[in-house]
Structure formats: C-alpha cells, structure tokens
C-alpha positions in Angstrom: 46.3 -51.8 -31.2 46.5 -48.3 -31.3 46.4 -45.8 -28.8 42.6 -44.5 -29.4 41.3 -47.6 -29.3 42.7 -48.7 -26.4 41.4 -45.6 -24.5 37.6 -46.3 -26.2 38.0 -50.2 -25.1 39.3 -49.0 -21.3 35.9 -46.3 -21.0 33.6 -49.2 -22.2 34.5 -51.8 -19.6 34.9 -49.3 -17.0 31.2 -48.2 -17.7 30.3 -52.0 -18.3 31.6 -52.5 -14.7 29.6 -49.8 -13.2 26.2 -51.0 -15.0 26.9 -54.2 -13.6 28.1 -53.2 -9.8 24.4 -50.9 -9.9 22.6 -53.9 -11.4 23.5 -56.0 -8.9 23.1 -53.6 -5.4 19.4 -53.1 -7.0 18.8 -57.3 -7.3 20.7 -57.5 -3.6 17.7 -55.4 -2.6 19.9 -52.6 -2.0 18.4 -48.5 -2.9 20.0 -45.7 -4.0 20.2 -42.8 -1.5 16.9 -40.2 -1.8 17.7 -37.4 -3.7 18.5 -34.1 -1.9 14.6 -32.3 -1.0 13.8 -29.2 -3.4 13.5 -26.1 -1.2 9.7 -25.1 -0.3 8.9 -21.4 -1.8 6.3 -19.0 0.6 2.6 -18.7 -1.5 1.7 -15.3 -1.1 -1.8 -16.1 -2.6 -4.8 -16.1 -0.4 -7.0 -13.7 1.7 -5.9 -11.5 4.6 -6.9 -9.3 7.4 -4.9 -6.7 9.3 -4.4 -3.7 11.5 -2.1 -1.0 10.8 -1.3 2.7 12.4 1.2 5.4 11.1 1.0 9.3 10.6 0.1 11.3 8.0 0.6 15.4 7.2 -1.0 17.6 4.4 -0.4 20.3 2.2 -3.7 22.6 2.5 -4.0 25.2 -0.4 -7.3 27.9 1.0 -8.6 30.7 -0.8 -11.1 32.3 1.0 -13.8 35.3 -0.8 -15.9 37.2 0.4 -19.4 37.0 -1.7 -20.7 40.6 0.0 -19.0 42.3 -2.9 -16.4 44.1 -0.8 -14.0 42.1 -2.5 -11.0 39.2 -2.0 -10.7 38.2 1.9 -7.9 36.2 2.0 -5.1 33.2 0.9 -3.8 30.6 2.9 -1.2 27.3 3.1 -1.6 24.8 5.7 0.6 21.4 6.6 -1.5 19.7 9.6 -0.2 16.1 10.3 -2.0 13.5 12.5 -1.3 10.0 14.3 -3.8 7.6 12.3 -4.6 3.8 12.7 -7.6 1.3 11.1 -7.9 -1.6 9.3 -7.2 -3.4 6.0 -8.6 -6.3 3.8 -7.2 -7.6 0.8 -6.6 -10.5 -1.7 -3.3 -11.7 -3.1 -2.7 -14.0 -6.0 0.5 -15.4 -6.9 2.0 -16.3 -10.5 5.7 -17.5 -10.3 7.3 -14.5 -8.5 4.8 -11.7 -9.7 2.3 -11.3 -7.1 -1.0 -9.6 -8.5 -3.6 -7.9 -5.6 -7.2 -5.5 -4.7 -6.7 -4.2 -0.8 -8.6 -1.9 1.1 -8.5 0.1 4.0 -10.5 2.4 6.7 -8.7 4.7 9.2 -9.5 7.0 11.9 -7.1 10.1 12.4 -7.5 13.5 14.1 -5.9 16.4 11.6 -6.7 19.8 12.2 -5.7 22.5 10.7 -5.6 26.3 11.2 -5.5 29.2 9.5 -6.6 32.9 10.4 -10.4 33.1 9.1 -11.1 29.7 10.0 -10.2 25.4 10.6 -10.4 22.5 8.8 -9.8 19.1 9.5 -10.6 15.5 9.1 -11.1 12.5 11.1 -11.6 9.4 8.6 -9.7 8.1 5.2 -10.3 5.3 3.2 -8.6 3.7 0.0 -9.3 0.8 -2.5 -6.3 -0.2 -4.9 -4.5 -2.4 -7.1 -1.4 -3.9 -6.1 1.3 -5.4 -8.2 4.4 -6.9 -6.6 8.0 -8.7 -6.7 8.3 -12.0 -4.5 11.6 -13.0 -3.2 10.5 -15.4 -1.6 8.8 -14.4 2.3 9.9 -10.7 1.1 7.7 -9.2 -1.2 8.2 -5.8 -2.7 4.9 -4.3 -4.3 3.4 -0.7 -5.9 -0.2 0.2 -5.5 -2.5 2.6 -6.5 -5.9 3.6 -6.7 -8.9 5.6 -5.5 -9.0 7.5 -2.2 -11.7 8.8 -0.4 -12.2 11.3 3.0 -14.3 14.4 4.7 -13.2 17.4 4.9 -15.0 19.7 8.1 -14.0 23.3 6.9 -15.2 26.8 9.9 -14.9 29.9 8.2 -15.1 33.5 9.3 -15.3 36.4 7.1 -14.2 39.4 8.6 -16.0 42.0 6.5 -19.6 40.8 7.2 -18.7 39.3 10.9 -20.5 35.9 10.5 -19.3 32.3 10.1 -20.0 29.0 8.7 -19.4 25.6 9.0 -19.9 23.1 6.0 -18.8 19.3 5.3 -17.3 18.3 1.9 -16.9 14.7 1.4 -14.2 14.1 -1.7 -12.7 11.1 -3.6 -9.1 11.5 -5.1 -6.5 9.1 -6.0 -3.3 7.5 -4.2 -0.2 6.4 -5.5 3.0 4.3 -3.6 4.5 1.3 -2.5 6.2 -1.2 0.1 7.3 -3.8 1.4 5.9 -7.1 2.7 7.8 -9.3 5.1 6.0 -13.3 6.1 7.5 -13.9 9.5 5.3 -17.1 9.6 3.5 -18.9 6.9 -0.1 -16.9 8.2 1.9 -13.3 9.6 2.9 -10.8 7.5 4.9 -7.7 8.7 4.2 -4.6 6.0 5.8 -1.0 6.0 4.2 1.6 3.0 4.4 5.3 1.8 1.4 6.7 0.5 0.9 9.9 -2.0 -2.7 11.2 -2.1 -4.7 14.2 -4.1 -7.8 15.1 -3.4 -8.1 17.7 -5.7 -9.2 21.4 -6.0 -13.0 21.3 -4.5 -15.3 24.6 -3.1 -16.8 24.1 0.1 -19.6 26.4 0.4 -21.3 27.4 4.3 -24.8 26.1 4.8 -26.0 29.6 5.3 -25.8 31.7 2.2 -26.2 34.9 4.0 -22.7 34.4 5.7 -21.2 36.4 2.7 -18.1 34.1 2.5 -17.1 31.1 0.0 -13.7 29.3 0.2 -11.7 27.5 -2.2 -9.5 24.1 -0.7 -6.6 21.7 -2.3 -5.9 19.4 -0.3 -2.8 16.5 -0.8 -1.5 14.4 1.7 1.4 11.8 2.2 1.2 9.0 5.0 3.7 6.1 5.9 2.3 3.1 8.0 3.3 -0.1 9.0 0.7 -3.1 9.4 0.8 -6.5 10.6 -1.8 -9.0 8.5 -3.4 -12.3 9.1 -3.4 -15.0 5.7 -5.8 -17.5 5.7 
C-alpha cells in the first residue's frame, strides 16, 4: 500500500472516531459547552435632553456714520467674550457605526462690548443643526452644522450732533463645528464641542431718526462648551 494512501486511510478513521466519540456524548445526554457570548455594542439612537455651559468671545466689526452730513464719525473692532449656559434637545439615529442627528439649543450669556461712541451686547443664542457622526462604540465623534440665531442691543453716540440712540437687531446666521460624545452609562452622555458662528454684515439703525447717526455691525463668534445629556 502506498504511502498516500495510507495517510488518506489514517485521516478517515481518525475523523470516523471523532464523529462517533461526538455521536455518542450527544445520545449519553451529554452537551457541548455554550459558545463564547458576542460583545453588546452602545445604541446611540434615541431622544435626549441636556444641560450644558461654556464661554464664548466675538469678533465685532462697527462702522459708525453720521447721517447730519458732516461726514464719517468713526470705525471700530471689538472681541467681548462671556460665560454662557442653557439647554439642548436632540434626536439621534443610529445605522451600523454612522450616527445621523437634528439638535437644538437655547443659552443665556451676558457679552458686552465697548467701544468709544457706544455698547453692544447680547444676552441670548440659539442654534438648530444637523449632526453627522462616527461611533466607536460609547465614544462618538460627530460634525454639525446649521442655522444660528441671537439679539444684538447696540447704544450709540454721535459726537457731532450730541444725541444717542439705542436700537435692537435680532439676526439669524449660520454655525459650523464638531465634538465629541462620551456614554458613561447606557442613559448619560458626557459631550465637549467647538462652535464657529457668522451672523453676518447687518445695519442697526436708532429708533429716533433725528439722532443723526447710523452704524454698520459684523459680528462672528466662536464658543466651546461641554454638556451632560439624558437618553431615553
């Protein structure tokens, strides 16, 4: 017999044996052990609501004219920051490890901002957006965008004709940035963001058109916050 075949013959009766050794712990009422569990993945779909606080600071771009036909009163830059803190709703569905969202938000803060023929400064923002993110399991990374909205409260003084205004200017603009999501349970989720925002170029003009004065504001912020979120 030659060599081939009696390596072929040798792997058939060894298999044989082990069909019959498995056939007969099953019919002695013996089971196989359980196989190994699979390892349970975090959902990140489902509703949540949250508190968050950060800060914020500006970049204020003011020209301010003087409508008495004496001419050009003035140009300004400003950077006012402020503590903020609110509130945020949003929705979360999951589809393998992309994470697809809508999330909004409502915060109080207290930015002022000076400048020598006047003050602005704003005490509410407000943002609904998309989010799109990256699960890794309970860490989720994530960018978001979408429309932002605020009130500006602009004083002005014009030095040629002596008077001074006040007027409010309530804008919408849009935001842009990302972060991170962290589940420390399976209904707590730990978040840290940046935030770009433009609100655009806009004119605030004073209530009283005898004042003699008209300004001209751009206003862009950036804010970083961390939140902690209830799931449902």
């Amino acid at each position: 017999m030659t060599t081939p075949l009696r390596t072929a013959l040798a792997a058939l009766l060894i298999l044989t044996g082990s069909a019959a050794a498995m056939a007969a712990d099953l019919s002695s009422g013996k089971q196989l052990p359980p196989a190994p569990a699979l390892p349970s993945f975090y959902s990140w779909t489902g509703f949540y609501l949250g508190a968050q606080g950060g800060y914020s600071w500006g970049s204020d771009k003011i020209r301010q004219l003087s409508t008495t036909g004496l001419g050009y009163a003035g140009a300004f830059r400003d950077t006012p920051g402020s503590a903020l803190g609110g509130g945020q709703a949003g929705l979360n569905v999951q589809f393998d490890s992309i994470v697809l969202g809508l999330e909004g938000d409502l915060e109080a803060l207290q930015e002022r901002g000076g400048f020598s023929l006047g003050r602005s400064q704003r005490d509410w923002q407000a943002s609904l957006r998309a989010r799109i993110g990256y699960a890794f399991d309970t860490v989720m990374i994530y960018g978001t965008g979408g429309a932002a909205f605020t009130e500006f409260n602009l004083r002005s003084y014009d030095p040629i004709s002596g008077l001074g205004g006040s007027t409010q200017v309530s804008r919408a603009g849009w935001t842009l940035g990302g972060g991170v999501n962290y589940a420390l349970t399976s209904n707590l989720i730990l978040g840290a963001e940046y935030r770009y925002t433009d609100y655009g170029k806009f004119d605030p003009t004073a209530r009283n058109s005898a004042l003699g004065l008209a300004s001209e504001q751009e206003a862009k912020t950036h804010t970083v916050r961390a939140s902690l979120a209830y799931k449902f």
